[in-house]
N, C-alpha and C positions, 0 to 999 in steps of 0.2 A: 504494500500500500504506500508506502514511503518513497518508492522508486518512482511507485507513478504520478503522486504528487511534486516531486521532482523533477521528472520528465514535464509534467505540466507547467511548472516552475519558468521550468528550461524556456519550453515555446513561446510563454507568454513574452519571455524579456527577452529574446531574439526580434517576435516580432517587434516589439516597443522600441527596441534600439534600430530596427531597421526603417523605421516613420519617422525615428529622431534623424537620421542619417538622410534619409531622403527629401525629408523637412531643408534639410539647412543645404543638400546638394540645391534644390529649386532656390532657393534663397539668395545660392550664392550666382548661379546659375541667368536668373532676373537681373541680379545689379550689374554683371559684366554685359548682358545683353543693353539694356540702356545707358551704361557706360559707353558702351561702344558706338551704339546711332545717337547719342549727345554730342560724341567729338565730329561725327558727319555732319552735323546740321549746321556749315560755316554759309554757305552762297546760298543765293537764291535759286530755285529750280529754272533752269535753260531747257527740262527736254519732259515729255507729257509719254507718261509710262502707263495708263489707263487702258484699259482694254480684254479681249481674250486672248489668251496663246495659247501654244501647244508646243510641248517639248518631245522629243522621247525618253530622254528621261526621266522628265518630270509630272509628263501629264498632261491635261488642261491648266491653263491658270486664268483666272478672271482677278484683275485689280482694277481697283480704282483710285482716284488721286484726289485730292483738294489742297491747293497748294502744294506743299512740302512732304504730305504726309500720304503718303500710299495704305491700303488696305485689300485684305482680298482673301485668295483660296488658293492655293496648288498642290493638283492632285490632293491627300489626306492631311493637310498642312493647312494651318491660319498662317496668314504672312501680314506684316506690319513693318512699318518701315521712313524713311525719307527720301527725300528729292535734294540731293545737293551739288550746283552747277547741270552737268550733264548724266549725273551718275545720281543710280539708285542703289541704297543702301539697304537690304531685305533682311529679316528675320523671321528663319520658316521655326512654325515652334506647332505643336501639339501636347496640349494634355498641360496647358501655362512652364513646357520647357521648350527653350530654342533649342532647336537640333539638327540646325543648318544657319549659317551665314552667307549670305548673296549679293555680289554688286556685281549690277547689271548697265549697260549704258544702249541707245539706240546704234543700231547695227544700217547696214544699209538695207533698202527696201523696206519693208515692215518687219521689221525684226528686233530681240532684242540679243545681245550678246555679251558675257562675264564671267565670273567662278563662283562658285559654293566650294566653303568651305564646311566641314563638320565641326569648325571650334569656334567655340567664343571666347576674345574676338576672332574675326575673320581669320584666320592664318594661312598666306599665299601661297609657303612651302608643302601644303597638302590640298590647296585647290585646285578643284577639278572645273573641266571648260562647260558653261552652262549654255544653252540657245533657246531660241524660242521664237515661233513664226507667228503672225498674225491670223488668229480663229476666224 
């Protein structure tokens, strides 16, 4: 009987330590992501990133802009983000974690074209080339 309320013991404070962990990973997780689209937010937006795309790797994506400030859907992703100069600053996040970084800028024809990275901040040395045609 002793083991088993033990073993019980056990699970409960595994899971409670693993919500405290996960608690403060999103935590920490949120402040670098706005960290990081606060130091983009220097110009005014030069270029209108609004619309549907289509990637193959990514999907559909439907954004919309107002000002400076992009919003939208790609593929199973919320994205939020800025408009700084010519370049779009993304943060693809689900579940309130970002789990992708994206600067995008207009490409020729109706296109857009950048990298995603999987860190926050962005990190160049492991981003991969992003595209996207106009829907």
């Amino acid at each position: 009987m002793k083991t088993l309320r033990f073993a019980a013991l056990a699970v409960v404070s595994l899971f409670a330590f693993s919500a405290c962990t996960t608690t403060k990973d999103l935590e920490a997780n949120s402040a670098a992501s706005q960290q990081w689209i606060a130091a983009q937010s220097r110009t005014k937006p030069a270029a209108v990133f609004a619309g549907n795309w289509v990637s193959t790797d990514w999907g559909g994506a439907a954004l919309s802009q107002r000002g400076r400030k992009i919003e939208g859907v790609m593929g199973g992703y919320n994205v939020s983000g800025v408009v700084s100069g010519s370049r779009a600053y993304l943060l693809i996040q689900h579940d309130a974690k970002t789990h992708y970084t994206m600067i995008l800028r207009r490409g020729e024809g109706n296109t857009l074209v950048g990298a995603y990275s999987d860190r926050v901040p962005f990190d160049v040395n492991v981003a991969q080339l992003a595209e996207f045609s106009a829907f």
